[in-house]
C-alpha positions in Angstrom: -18.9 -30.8 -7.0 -17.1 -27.4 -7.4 -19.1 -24.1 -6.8 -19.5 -21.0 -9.5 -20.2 -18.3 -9.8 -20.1 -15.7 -12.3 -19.3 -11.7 -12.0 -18.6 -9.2 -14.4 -14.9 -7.9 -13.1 -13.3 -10.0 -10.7 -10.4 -8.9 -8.0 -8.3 -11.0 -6.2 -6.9 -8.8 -2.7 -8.7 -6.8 -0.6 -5.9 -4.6 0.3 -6.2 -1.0 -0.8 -5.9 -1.6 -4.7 -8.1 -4.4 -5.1 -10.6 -2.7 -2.6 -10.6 0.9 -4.0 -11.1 -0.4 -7.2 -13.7 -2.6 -6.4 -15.6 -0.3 -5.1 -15.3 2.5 -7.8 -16.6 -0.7 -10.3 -19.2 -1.0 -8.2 -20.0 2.9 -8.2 -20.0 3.0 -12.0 -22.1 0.5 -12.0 -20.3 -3.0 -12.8 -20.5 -6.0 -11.1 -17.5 -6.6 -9.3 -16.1 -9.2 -6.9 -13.4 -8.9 -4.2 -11.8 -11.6 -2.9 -9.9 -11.5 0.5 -8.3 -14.3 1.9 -8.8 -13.2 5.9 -11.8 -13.4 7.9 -11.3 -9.6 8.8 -8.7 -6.9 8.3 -6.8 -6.5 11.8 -3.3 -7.2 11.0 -0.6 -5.2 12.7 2.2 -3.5 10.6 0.7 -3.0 7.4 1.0 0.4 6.0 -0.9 2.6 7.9 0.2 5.3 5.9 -2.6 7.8 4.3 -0.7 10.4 1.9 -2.7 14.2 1.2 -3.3 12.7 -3.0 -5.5 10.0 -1.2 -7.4 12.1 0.6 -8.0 14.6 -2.0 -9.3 11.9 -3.9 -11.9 11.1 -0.8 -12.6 14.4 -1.3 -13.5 14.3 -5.2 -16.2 11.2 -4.6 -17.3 13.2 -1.7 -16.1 10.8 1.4 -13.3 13.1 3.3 -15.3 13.9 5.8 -16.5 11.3 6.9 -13.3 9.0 6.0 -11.5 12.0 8.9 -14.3 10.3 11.5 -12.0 6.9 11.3 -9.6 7.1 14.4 -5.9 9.2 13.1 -3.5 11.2 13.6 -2.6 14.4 11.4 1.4 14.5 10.5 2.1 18.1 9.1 5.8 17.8 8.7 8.4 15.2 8.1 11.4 15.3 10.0 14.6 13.5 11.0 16.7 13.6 14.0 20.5 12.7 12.4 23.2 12.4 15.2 20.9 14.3 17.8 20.4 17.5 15.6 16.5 17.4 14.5 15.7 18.7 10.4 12.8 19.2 8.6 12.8 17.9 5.1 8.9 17.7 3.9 6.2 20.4 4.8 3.0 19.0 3.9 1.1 22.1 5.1 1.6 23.9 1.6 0.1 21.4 -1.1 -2.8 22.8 -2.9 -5.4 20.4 -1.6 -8.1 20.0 1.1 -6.0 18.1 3.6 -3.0 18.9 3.2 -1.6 16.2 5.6 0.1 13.1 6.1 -2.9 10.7 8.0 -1.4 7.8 9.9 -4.9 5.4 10.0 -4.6 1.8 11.2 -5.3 -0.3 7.6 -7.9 -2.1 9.1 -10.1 1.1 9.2 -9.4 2.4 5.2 -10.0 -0.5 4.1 -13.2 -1.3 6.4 -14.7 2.1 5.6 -14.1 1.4 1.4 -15.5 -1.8 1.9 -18.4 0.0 3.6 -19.1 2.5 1.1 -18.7 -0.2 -1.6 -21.3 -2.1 -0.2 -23.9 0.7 -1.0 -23.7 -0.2 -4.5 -25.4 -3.4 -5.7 -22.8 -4.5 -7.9 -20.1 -5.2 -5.0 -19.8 -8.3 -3.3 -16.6 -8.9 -0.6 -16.5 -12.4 -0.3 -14.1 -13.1 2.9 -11.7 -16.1 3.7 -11.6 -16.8 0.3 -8.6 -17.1 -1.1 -7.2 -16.8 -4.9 -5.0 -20.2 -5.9 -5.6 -20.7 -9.2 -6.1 -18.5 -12.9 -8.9 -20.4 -14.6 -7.8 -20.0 -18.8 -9.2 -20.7 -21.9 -6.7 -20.7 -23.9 -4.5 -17.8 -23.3 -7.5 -15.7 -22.0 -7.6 -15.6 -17.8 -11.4 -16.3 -17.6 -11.9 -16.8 -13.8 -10.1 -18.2 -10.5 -10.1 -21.1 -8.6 -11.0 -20.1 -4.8 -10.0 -21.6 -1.5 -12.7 -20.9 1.6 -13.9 -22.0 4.6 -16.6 -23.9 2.7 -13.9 -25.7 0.0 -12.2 -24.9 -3.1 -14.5 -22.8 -6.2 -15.0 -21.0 -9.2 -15.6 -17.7 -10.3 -15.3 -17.2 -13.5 -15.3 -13.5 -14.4 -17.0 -12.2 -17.8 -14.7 -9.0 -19.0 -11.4 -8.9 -16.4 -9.3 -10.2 -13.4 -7.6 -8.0 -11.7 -4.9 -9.2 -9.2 -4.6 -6.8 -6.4 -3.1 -10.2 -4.3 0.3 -7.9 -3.1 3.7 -8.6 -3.2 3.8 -11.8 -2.3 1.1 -12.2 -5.3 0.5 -16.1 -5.9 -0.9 -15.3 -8.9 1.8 -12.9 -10.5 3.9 -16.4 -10.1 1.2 -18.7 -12.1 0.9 -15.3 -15.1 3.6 -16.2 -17.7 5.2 -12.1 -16.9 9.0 -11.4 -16.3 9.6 -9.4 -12.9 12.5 -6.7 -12.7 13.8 -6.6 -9.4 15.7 -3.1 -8.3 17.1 -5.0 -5.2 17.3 -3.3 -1.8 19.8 -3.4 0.5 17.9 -3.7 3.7 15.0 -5.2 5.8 12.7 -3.5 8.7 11.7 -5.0 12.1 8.4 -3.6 13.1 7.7 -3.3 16.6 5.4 -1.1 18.9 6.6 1.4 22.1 4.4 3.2 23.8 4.7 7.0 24.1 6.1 8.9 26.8 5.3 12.4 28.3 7.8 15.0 27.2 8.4 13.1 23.6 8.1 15.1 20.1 6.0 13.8 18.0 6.8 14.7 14.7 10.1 12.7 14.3 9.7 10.2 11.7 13.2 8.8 11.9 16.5 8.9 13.8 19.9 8.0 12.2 22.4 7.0 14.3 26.4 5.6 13.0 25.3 2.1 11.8 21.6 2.7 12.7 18.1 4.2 12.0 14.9 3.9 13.4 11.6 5.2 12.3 9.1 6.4 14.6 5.4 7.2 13.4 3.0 8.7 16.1 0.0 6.6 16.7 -1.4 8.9 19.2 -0.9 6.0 22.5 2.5 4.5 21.0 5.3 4.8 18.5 4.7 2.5 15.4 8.7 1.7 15.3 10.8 0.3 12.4 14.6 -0.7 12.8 16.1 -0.6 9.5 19.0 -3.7 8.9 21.2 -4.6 6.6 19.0 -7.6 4.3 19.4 -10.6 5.8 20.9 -10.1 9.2 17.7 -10.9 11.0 18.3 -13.7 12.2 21.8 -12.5 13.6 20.4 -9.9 15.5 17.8 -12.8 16.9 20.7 -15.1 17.5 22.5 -11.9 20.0 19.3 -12.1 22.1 16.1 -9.9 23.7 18.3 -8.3 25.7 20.9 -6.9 23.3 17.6 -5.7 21.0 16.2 -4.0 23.8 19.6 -2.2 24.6 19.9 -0.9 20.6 16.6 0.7 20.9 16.8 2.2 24.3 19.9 4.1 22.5 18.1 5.1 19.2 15.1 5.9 21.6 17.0 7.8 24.5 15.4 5.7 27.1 16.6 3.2 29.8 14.2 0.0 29.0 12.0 -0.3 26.6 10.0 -3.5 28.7 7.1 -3.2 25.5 9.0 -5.5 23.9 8.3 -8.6 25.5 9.1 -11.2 23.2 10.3 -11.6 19.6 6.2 -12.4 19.0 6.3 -8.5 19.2 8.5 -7.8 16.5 8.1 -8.6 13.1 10.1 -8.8 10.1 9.0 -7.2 6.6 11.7 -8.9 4.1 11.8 -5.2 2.0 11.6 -6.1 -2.3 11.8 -3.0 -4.7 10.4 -4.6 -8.0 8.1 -4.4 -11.1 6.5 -6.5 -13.8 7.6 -5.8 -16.9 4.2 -6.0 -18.4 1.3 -5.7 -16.0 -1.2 -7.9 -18.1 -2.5 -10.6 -20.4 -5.1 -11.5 -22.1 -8.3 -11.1 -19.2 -5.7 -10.0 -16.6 -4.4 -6.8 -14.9 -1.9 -6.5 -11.9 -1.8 -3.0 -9.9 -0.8 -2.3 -6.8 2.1 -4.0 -4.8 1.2 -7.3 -7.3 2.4 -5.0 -9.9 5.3 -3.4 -8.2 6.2 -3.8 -5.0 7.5 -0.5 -2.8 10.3 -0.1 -0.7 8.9 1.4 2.6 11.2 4.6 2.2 8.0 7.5 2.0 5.5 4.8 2.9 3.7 5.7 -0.7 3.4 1.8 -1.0 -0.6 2.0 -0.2 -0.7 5.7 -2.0 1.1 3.4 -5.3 -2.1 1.0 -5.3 -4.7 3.3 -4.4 -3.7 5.5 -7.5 -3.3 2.4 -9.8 -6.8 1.4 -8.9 -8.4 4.8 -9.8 -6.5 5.1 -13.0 -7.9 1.3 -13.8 -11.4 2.1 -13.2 -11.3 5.6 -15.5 -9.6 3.7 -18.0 -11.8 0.3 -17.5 -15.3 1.4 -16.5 -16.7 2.0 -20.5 -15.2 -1.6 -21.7 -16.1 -3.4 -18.8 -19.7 -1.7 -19.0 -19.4 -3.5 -22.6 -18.3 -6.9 -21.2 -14.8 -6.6 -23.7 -11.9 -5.7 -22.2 -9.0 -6.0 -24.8 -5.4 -5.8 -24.5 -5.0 -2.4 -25.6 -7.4 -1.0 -22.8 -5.2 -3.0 -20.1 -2.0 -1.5 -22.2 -3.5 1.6 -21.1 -3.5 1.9 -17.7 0.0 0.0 -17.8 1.1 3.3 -19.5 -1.1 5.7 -17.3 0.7 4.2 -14.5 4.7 3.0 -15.4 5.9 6.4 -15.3 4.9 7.3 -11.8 6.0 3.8 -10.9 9.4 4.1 -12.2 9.9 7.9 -11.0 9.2 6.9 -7.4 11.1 3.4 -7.5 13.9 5.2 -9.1 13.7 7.9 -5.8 13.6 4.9 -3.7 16.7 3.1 -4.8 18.7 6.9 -5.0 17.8 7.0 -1.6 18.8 3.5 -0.5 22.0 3.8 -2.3 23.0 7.0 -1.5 21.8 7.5 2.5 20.5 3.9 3.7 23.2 1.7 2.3 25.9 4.3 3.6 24.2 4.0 7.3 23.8 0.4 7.6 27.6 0.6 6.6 28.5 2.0 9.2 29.2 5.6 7.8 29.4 8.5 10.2 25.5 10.0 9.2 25.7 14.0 9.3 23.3 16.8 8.0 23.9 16.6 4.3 24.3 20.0 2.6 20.8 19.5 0.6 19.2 19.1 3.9 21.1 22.4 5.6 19.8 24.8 2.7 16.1 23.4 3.6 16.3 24.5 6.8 17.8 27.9 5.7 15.2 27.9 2.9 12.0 26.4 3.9 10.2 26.5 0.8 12.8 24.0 -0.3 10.5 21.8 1.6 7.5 22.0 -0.1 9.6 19.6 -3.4 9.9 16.3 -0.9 6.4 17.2 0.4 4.7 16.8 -3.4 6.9 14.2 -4.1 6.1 12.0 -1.1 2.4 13.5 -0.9 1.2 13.7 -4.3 3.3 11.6 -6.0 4.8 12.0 -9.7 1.2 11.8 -11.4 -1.5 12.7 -9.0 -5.4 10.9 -10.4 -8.5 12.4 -10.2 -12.2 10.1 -10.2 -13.6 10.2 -13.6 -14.6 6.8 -13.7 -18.9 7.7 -12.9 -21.1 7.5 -10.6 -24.3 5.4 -10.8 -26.0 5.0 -7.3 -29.0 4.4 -8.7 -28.3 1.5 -11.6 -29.5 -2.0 -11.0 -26.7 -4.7 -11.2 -26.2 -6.1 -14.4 -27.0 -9.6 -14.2 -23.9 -11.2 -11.7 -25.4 -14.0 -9.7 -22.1 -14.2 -7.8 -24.0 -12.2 -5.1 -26.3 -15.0 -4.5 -26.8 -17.5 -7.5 -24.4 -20.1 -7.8 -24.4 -22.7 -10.8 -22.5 -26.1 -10.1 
């Protein structure tokens, strides 16, 4: 017999969408689900990236300080090394807000401390290894999912809204009957760790080299490193061999070995997709977050994208799903709360991978362009990258309420369960 279960709001992904708005359902006081297909969170080479709108928004439901306890490391400035001369391109240090910092935390602690402070709320339930296979439908309505766990397959059916948070490899976006724009992108990363060595700088986030660039974020023991290739040559560069790879990053790096890399186990290959849906929803169903429109990694705003889709979804969400009716024209909202910022920074992405990456990976001698030699003559010219990367093109706030104290409103998927 198949399990179910029944909740008011129902999220599939506990990434940093479907997590942060999870728990600000359960904070207003809805009964919310959130289903995550892992039996934990520790996965190497997610983004680790925590931008200063994120925190400022820790700060508004009263969380920074604590949130800062989580192991990190501060990143004031954003600079490149291009052809051995270093530049500075983003100062962080002047945005009007608490921290005004780029955080580099491991993804495993944001989203174990949200999932912490969501369960202080009896609405919330995290249900682990559990996996999101199937929309359940009546009719043209999404009413519920069919479940995978440990334990067998489910449902939970949800009263008012899905919400697939399930990233950009979203099963479900494939099973919604939604067209997908895709921007294209002309290159892939290989992610691989080095560990840091006395006498480094720490602030370089990237060196360009003729035919080459590496980025290097400072992870206090070792260098979180990305080579950036042309799409598709992979499995070229695997064909040349562990030695050849080593030899290309000892040059980017300026070393003589680089003996962390051991095997091809320790590098991995994120296959890099700039797209969007062209609508977000349907009738009982919302995509944010990477599900909705997935991020090339130029900026690392991917996880600063889905955190701000999930707070504009709960202001916009909380009063109707409080009602148990969610129509159209609410989920129509936060579509249009949210396109704009979505197109403005997919639209900086692709500039950028036309104009800089694509050159590079081309082959193209890389030198100090003349936008970049005026920042350094003019720092304040700094501060525009540093809002755009930091803040983003339409910054939220938390309006959605807070209601520590209100019982849960009748889910039983907490505990009940009706065959």
């Amino acid at each position: 017999m198949t399990r179910a279960t029944t909740t008011t709001c129902l999220v599939a992904g506990g990434g940093p969408a479907g997590l942060m708005s999870g728990f600000l359902l359960a904070r207003a006081g809805i009964d919310v689900v959130v289903l995550e297909k892992h039996a934990d969170f520790l996965r190497d080479f997610r983004g680790d990236t925590i931008h200063p709108s994120t925190l400022e928004l820790m700060h508004e439901i009263g969380l920074l300080e604590s949130f800062l306890r989580r192991p990190h490391q501060d990143v004031p400035y954003g600079e490149l090394d291009i052809a051995g001369r270093r530049v500075r391109l983003a100062d962080f240090t002047h945005l009007s807000v608490t921290h005004p910092r780029v955080v580099f935390m491991p993804q495993w602690e944001f989203l174990d401390f949200l999932a912490q402070e969501a369960r202080r709320y009896p609405g919330f339930t995290l249900r682990m290894e559990a996996e999101a296979i199937d929309l359940i439908r009546e009719g043209v309505r999404t009413t519920g999912l069919r479940v995978r766990t440990a334990q067998g397959e489910e449902e939970i059916h949800a009263r008012a809204l899905v919400i697939a948070a399930d990233g950009r490899d979203s099963r479900l976006r494939d099973q919604a009957d939604l067209t997908v724009q895709d921007l294209g992108a002309p290159m892939d990363v290989m992610w691989f760790k080095l560990g840091v060595r006395e006498g480094e700088e720490v602030a370089v986030l990237g060196r360009i080299e003729r035919g080459q660039a590496l980025v290097m974020l400072y992870r206090g023991d070792y260098w979180q490193c990305a080579l950036i290739i042309r799409k598709g040559a992979a499995e070229a560069i695997r064909a040349e061999g562990l030695p050849a790879f080593r030899s290309r990053i000892a040059g980017l790096t300026g070393r003589t070995r680089v003996d962390e890399i051991a095997s091809w186990e320790d590098v991995r290959l994120l296959t890099v997709r700039v797209d969007r849906l062209e609508d977000w929803y349907e009738p009982g169903l919302l995509f944010i977050g990477d599900a909705a429109h997935a991020m090339s990694p130029i900026g690392g705003v991917g996880i600063n994208l889905a955190v701000q889709d999930a707070v504009a979804a709960a202001n916009l969400l909380h009063a109707p799903l409080r009602r148990g009716e969610v129509s159209d024209r609410d989920l129509a909202r936060v579509q249009r709360r949210r396109a704009f910022p979505t197109w403005a920074t997919q639209k900086l992405q692709t500039t950028i991978q036309d104009r800089f990456v694509d050159p590079i990976l081309e082959g193209v001698e890389p030198h100090v362009a003349w936008p970049l030699r005026l920042m350094q003559a003019w720092p304040r010219l700094q501060r525009l990258p540093a809002r755009a990367i930091g803040l983003g093109f339409r910054p939220e706030h938390v309006h959605s309420p807070r209601a520590a104290d209100s019982a849960s409103t009748g889910s039983d998927a907490a505990g009940g369960e009706r065959a």
